[in-house]
ZAMILO-276492 format. One record per residue: residue number from 1; z, x, y of N, C-alpha, C in turn. Coordinates in nm, 2 decimals, decimal comma, padded with zeros to 4 digits. Atoms other than C-alpha are relative to their C-alpha. Layout:
// residues N
  resi    n_pz    n_px    n_py   ca_pz   ca_px   ca_py    c_pz    c_px    c_py
   NUM       Z       X       Y       Z       X       Y       Z       X       Y
...
This chain:
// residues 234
  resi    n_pz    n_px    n_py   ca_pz   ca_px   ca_py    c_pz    c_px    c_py
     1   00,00   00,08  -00,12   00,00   00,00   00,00   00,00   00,09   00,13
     2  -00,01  -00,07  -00,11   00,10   00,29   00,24  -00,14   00,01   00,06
     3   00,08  -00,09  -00,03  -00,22   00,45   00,16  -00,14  -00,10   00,12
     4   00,06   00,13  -00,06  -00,41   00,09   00,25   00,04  -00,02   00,14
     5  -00,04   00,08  -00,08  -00,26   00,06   00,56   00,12  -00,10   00,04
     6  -00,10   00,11  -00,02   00,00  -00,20   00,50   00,15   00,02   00,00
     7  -00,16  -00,06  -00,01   00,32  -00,03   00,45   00,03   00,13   00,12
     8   00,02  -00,07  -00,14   00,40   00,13   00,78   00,10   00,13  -00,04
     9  -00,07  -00,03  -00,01   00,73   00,30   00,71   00,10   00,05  -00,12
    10  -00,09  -00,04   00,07   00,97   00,52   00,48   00,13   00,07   00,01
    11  -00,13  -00,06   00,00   01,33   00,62   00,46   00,04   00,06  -00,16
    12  -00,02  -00,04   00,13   01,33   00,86   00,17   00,13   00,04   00,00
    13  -00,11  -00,07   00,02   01,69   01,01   00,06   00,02   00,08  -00,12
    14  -00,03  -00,11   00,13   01,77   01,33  -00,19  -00,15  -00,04  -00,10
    15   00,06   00,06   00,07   01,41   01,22  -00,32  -00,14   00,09   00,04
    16   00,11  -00,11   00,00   01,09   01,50  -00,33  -00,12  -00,01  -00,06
    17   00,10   00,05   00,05   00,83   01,28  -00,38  -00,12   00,06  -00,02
    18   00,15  -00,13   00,04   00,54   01,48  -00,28   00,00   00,13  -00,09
    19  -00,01  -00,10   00,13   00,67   01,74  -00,52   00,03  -00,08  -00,12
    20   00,01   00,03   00,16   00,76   01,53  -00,84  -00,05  -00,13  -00,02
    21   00,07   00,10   00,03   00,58   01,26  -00,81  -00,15   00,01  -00,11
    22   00,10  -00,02   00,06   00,27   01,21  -01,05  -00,10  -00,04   00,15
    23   00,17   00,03  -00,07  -00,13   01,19  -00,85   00,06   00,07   00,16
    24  -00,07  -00,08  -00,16   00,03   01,47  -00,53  -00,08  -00,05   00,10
    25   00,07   00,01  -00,14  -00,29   01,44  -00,31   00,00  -00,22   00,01
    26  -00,01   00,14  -00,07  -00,24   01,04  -00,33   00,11  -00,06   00,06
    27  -00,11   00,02  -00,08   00,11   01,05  -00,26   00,00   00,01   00,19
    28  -00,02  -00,02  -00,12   00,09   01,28   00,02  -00,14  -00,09   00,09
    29   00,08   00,04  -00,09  -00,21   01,10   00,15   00,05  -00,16   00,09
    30  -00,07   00,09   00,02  -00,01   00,80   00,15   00,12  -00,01   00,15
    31  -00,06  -00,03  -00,08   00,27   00,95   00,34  -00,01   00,05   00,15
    32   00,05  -00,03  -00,10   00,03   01,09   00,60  -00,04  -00,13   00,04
    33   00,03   00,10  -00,10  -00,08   00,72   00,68   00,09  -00,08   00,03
    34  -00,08   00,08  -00,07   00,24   00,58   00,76   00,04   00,07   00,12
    35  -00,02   00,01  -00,14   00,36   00,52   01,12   00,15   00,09  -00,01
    36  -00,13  -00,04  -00,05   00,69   00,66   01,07   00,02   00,06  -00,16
    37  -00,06  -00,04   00,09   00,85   00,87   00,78   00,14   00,09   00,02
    38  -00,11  -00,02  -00,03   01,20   00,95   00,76   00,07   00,06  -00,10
    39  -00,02  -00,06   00,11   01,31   01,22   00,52   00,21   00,06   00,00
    40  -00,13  -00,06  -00,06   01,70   01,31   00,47   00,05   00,06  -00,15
    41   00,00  -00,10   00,06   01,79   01,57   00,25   00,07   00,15   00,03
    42  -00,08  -00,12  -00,03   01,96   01,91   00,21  -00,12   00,11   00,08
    43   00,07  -00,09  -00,01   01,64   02,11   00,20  -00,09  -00,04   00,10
    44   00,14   00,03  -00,06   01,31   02,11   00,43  -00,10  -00,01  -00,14
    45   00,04   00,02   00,13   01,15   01,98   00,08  -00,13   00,01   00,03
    46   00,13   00,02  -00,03   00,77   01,94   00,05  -00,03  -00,12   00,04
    47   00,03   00,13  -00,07   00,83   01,57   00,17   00,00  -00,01   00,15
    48  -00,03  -00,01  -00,10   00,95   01,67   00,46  -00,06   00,06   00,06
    49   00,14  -00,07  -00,05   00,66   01,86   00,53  -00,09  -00,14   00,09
    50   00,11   00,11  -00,09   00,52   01,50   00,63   00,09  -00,11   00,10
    51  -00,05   00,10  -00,08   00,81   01,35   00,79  -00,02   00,00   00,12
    52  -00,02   00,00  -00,15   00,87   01,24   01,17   00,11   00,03   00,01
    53  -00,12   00,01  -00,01   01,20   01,25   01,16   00,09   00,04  -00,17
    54  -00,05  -00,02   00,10   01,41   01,45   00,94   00,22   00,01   00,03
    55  -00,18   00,04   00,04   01,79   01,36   00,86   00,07   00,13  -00,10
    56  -00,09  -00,06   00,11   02,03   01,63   00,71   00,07  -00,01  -00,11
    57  -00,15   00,04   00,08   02,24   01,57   00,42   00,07   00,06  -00,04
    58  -00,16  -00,06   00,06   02,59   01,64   00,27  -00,07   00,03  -00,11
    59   00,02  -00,03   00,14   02,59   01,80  -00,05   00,13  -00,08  -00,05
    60  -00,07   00,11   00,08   02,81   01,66  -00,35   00,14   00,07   00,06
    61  -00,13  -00,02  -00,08   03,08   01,93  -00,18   00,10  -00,13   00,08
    62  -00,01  -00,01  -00,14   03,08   01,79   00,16  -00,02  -00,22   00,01
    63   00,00   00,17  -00,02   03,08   01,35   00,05   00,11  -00,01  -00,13
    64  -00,05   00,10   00,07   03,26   01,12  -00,12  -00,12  -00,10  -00,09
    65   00,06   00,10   00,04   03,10   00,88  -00,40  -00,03   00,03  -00,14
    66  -00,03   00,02   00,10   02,98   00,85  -00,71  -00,15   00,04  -00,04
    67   00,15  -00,04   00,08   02,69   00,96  -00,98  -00,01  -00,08  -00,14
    68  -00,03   00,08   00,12   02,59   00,71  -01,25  -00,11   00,06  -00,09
    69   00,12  -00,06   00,03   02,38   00,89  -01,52  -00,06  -00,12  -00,15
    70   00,05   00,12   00,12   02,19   00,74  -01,83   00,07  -00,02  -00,13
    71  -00,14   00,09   00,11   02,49   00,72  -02,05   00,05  -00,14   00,07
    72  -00,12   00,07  -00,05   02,62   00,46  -01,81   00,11   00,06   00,11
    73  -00,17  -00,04  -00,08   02,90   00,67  -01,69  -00,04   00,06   00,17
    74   00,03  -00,03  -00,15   02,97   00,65  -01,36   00,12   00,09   00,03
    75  -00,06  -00,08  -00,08   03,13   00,96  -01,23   00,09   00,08   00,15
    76  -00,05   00,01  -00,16   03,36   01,03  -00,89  -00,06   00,16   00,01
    77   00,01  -00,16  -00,09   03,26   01,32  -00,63   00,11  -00,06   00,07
    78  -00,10   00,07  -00,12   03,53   01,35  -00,38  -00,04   00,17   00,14
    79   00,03  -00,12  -00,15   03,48   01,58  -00,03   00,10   00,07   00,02
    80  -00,12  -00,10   00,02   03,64   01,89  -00,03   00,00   00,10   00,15
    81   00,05  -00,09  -00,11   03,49   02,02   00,29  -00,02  -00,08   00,09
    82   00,10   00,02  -00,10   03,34   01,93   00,64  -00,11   00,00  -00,07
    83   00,14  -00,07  -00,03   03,02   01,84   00,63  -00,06   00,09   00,08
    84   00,10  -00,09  -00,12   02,79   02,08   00,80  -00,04  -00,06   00,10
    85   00,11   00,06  -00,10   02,55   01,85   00,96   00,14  -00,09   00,05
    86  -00,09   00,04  -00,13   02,90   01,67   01,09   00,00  -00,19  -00,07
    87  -00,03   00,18   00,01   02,86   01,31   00,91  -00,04   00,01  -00,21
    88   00,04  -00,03   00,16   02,82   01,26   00,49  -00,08  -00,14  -00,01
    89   00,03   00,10   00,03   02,57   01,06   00,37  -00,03  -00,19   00,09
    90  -00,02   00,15  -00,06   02,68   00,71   00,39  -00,04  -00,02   00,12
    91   00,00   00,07  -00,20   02,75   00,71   00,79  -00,13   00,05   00,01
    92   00,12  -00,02  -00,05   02,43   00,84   00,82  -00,10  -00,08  -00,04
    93   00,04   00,13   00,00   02,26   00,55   00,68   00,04  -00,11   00,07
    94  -00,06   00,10  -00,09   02,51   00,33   00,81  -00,05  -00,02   00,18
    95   00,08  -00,01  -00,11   02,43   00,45   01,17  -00,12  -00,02   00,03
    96   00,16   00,03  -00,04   02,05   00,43   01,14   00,00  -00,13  -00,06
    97   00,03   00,18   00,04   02,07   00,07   00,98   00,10  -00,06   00,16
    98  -00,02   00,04  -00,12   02,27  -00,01   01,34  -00,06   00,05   00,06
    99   00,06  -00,03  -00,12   02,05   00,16   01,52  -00,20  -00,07   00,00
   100   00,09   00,10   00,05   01,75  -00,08   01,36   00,08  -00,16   00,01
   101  -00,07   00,11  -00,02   01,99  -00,36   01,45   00,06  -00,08  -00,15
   102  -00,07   00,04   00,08   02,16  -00,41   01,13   00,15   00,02  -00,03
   103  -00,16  -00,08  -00,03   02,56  -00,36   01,16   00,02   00,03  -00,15
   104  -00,07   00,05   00,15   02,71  -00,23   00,82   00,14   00,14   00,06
   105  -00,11  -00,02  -00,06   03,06  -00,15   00,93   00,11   00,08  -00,10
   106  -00,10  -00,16   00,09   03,24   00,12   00,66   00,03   00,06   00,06
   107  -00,10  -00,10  -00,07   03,49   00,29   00,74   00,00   00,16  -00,11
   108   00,01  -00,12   00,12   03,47   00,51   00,39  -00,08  -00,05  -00,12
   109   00,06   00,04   00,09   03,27   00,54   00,10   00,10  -00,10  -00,14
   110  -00,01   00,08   00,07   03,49   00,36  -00,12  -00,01  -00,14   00,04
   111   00,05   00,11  -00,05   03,44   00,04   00,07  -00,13  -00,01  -00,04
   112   00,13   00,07   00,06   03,08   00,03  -00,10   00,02   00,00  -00,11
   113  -00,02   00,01   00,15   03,22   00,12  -00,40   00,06  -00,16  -00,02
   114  -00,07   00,16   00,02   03,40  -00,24  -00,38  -00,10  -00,08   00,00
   115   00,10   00,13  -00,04   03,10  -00,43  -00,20  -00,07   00,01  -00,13
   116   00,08  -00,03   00,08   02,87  -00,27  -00,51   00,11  -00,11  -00,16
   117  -00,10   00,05   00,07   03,20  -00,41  -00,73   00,02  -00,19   00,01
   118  -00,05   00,13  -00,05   03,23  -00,74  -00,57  -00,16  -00,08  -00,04
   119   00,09   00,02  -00,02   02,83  -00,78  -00,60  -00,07  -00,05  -00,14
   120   00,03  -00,07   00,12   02,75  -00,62  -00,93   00,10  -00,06  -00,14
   121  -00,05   00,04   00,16   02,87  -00,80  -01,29   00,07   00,11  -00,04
   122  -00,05  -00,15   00,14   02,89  -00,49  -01,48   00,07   00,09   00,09
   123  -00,07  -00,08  -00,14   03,04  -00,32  -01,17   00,17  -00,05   00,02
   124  -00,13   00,02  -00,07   03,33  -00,54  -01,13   00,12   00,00   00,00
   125  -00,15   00,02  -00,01   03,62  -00,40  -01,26   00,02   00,17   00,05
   126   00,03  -00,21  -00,04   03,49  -00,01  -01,08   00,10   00,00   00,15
   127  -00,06  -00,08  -00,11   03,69   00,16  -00,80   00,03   00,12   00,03
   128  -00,04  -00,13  -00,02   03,78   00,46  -00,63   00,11   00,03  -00,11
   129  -00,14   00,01   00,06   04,14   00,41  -00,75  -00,07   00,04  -00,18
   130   00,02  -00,01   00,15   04,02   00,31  -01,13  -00,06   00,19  -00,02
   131   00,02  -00,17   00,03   03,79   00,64  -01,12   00,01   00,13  -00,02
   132  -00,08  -00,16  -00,04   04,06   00,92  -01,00   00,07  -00,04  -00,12
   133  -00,14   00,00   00,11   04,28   00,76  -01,26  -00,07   00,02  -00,12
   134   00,07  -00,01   00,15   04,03   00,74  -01,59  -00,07   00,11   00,00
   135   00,05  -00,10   00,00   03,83   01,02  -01,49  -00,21  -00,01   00,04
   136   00,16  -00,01   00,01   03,46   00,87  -01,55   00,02  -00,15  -00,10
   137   00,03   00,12   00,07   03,36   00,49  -01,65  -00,15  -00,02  -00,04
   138   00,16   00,08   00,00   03,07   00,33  -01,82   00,00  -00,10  -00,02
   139   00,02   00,16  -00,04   02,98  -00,01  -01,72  -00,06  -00,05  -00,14
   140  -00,10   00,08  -00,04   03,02  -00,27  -01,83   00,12   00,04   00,09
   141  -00,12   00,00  -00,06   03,34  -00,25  -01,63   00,06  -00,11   00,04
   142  -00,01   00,08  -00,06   03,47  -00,56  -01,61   00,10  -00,09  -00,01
   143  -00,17   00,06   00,08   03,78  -00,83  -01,70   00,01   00,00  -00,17
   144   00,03   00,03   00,12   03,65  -00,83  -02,07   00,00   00,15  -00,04
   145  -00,04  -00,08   00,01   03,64  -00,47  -02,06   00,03   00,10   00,11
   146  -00,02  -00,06  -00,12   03,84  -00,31  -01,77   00,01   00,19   00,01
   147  -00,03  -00,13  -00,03   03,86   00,04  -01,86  -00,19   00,04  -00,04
   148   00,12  -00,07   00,08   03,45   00,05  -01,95  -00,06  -00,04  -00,12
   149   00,06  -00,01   00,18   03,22   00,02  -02,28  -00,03   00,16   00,01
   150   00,01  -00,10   00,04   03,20   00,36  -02,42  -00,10  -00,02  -00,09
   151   00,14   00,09   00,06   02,94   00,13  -02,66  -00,03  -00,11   00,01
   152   00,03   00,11  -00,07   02,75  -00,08  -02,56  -00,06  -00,15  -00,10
   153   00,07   00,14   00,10   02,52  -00,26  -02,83   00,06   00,07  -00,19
   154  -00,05  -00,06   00,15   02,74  -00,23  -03,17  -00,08  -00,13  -00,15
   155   00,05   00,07   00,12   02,64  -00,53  -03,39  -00,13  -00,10   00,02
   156   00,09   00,05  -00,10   02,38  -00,68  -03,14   00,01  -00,01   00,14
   157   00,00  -00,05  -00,13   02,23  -00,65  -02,85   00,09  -00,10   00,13
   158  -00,04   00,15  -00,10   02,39  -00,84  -02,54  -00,08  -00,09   00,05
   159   00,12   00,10   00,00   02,09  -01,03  -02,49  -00,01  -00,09  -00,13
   160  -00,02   00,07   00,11   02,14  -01,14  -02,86  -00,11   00,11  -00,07
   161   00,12  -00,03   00,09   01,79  -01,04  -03,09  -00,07   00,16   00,13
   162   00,11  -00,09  -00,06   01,57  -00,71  -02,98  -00,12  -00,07   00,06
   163   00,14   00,05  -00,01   01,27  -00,81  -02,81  -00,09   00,13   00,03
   164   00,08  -00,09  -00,03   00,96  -00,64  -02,89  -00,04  -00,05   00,07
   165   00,12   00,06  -00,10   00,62  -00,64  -02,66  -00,09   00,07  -00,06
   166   00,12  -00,09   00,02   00,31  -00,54  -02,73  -00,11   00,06   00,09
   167   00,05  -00,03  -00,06   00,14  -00,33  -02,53  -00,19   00,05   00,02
   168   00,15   00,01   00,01  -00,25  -00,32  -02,47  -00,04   00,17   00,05
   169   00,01  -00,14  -00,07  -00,40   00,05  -02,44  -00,08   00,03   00,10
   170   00,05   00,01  -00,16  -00,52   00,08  -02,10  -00,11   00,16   00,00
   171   00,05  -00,14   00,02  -00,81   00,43  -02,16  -00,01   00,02   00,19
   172   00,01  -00,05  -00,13  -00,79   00,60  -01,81  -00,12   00,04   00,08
   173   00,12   00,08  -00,07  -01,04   00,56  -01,58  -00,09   00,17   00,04
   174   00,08  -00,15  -00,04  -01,10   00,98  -01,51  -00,06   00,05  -00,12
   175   00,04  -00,03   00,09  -01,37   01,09  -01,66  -00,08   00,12  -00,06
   176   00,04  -00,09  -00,04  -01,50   01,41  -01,78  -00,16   00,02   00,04
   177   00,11   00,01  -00,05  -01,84   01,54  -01,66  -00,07   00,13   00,00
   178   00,10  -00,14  -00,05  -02,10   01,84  -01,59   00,11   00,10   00,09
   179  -00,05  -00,09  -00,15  -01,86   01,95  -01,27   00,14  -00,03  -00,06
   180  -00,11   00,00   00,08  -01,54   01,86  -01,49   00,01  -00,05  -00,10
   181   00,00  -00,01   00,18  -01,53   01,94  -01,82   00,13  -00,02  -00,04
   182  -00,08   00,02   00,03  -01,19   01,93  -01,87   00,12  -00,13   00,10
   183  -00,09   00,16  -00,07  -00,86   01,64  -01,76   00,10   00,09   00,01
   184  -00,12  -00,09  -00,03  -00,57   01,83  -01,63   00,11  -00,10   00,03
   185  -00,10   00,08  -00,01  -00,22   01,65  -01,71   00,12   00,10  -00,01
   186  -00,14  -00,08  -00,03   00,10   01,73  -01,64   00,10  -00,07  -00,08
   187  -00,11   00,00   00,11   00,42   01,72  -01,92   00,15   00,04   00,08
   188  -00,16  -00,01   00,02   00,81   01,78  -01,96   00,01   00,16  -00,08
   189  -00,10  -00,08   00,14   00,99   02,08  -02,12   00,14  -00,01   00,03
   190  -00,11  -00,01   00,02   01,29   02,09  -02,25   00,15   00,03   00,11
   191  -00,04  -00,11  -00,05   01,44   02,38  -02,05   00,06  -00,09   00,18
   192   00,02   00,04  -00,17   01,37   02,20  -01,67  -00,03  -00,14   00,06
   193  -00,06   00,13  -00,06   01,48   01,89  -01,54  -00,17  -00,07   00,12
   194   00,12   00,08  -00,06   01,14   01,71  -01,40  -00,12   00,14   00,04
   195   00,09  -00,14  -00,05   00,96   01,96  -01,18   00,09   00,14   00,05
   196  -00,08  -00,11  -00,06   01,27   02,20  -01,16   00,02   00,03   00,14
   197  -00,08   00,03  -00,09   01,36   02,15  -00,83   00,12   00,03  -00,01
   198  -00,16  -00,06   00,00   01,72   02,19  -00,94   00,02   00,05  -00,07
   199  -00,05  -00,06   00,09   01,73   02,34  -01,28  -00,08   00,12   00,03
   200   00,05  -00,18   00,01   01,49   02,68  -01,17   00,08   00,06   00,08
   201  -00,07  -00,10  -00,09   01,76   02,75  -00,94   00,11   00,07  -00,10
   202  -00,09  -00,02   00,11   01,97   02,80  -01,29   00,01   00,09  -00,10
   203   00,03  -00,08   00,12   02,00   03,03  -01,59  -00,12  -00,05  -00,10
   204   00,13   00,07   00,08   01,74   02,78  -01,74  -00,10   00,08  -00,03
   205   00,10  -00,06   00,02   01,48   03,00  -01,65   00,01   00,13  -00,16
   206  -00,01  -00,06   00,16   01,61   03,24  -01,99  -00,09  -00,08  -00,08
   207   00,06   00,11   00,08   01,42   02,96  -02,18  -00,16   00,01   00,07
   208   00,09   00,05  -00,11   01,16   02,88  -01,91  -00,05   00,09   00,13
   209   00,01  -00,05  -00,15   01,05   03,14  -01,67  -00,08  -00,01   00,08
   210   00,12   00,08  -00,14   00,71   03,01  -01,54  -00,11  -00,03  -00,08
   211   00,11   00,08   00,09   00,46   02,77  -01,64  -00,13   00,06  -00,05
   212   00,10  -00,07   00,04   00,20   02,80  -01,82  -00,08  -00,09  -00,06
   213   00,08   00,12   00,05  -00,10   02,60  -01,93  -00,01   00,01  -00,11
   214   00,00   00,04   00,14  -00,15   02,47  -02,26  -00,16  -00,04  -00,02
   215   00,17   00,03   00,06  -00,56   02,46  -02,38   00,00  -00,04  -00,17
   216   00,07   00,01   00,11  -00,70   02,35  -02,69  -00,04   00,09  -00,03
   217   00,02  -00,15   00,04  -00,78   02,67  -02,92  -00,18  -00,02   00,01
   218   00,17   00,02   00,01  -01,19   02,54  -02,92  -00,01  -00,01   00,18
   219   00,02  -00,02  -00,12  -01,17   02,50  -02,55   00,00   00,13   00,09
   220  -00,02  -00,11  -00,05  -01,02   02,82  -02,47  -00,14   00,12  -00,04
   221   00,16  -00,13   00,08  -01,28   03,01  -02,72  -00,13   00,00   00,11
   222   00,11   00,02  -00,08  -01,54   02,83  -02,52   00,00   00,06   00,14
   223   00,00  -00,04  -00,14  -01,43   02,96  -02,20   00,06   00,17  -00,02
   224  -00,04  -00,10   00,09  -01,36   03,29  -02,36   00,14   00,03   00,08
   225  -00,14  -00,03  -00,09  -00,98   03,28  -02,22   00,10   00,02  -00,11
   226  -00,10   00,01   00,12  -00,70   03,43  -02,46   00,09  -00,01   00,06
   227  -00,17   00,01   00,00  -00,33   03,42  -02,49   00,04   00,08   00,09
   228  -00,01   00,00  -00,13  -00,21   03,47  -02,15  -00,02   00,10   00,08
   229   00,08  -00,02  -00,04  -00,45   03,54  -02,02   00,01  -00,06   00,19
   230  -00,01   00,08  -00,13  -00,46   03,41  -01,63  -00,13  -00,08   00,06
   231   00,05   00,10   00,01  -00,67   03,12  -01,52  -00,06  -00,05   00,11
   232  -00,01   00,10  -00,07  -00,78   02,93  -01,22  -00,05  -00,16   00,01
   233   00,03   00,12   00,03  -00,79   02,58  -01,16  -00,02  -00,02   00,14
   234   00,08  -00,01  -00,17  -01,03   02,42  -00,87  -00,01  -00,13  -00,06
């Protein structure tokens, strides 16, 4: 929609779209046609390469709140520091949603942990308080189970029955040709958390120290390119 014209506007947060996103030059082309982009973040990322306005943020030091990962469990940060940039997070949303005329009136980050509580089913037996005291919950959280499900689906699911779907195979629309012979896609390893962004800053790289392309053994022959060998791609 951006790219179309019709979406004017973005407020990204801790989010490095033009770098992990899949299709880059449509992202960023995307990003270049909106009216306004608003990037907030620790680093000058490659998104922020296209913002108008870039916002600093706290690290997990320097705020208060919480990390919910794909176990469920929702984990406390607590602030042990000054922010740098002088505000964490939150109020820095909070402030630019009043300064777009929308009041949202926190005094501290656990006051969203409540609203998110107050809002949210599976949320609603979560708190600061509960958090410092158990350590780390996973939702459910709620009068039925106040300390957490630690499992979730034991004799059936909570919807009752599994539902399959069947999905139709959609063949992709790029095709090869005379001027491109080969499809260049992009994968996962093990070692590095999306596009490493945060895990190459880590020991990871012992495992992982820098990418490398993967050919077909009849492709490579054809292009007489061996075992690493170096490459370019145009």
């Amino acid at each position: 929609l951006a790219a179309e014209g019709s979406f004017k506007g973005l407020y990204c947060v801790g989010e490095d779209i033009a770098q992990s996103d899949p299709d880059t030059q449509h992202v960023t082309h995307a990003l270049e046609s909106m009216e306004c982009v608003i990037v907030q973040d620790l680093f000058l990322n490659e998104t922020a390469m296209y913002a108008h306005v870039f916002f600093p943020g706290a690290s997990f030091l320097e705020k208060s709140g919480t990390f919910t990962n794909a176990e469920r469990r929702i984990s406390p940060v607590r602030r042990v520091m000054s922010p740098k940039n002088g505000m964490e997070d939150w109020e820095i949303t909070t402030k630019f949603s009043k300064a777009l005329g929308y009041e949202m009136n926190y005094t501290h980050a656990s006051e969203i942990m409540d609203e998110i509580a107050a809002l949210t089913p599976t949320f609603k037996g979560v708190s600061f308080e509960k958090l410092d005291e158990l350590g780390s919950i996973q939702w459910p959280c709620n009068d039925e189970a106040p300390e957490g499900t630690p499992t979730m689906h034991i004799d059936a699911f909570v919807r009752g029955k599994g539902k399959f779907f069947v999905t139709q195979y959609v063949p992709t629309t790029e095709k090869v040709n005379a001027k491109y012979p080969l499809i260049l896609t992009t994968g996962r390893i093990l070692s590095q958390y999306n596009v490493g962004a945060q895990t190459r800053r880590t020991h990871n790289v012992v495992w992982h120290q820098e990418d490398v392309i993967e050919i077909h053994p009849h492709d490579a022959e054809e292009r007489g390119i061996q075992e690493g060998d170096w490459v370019g791609i145009t």
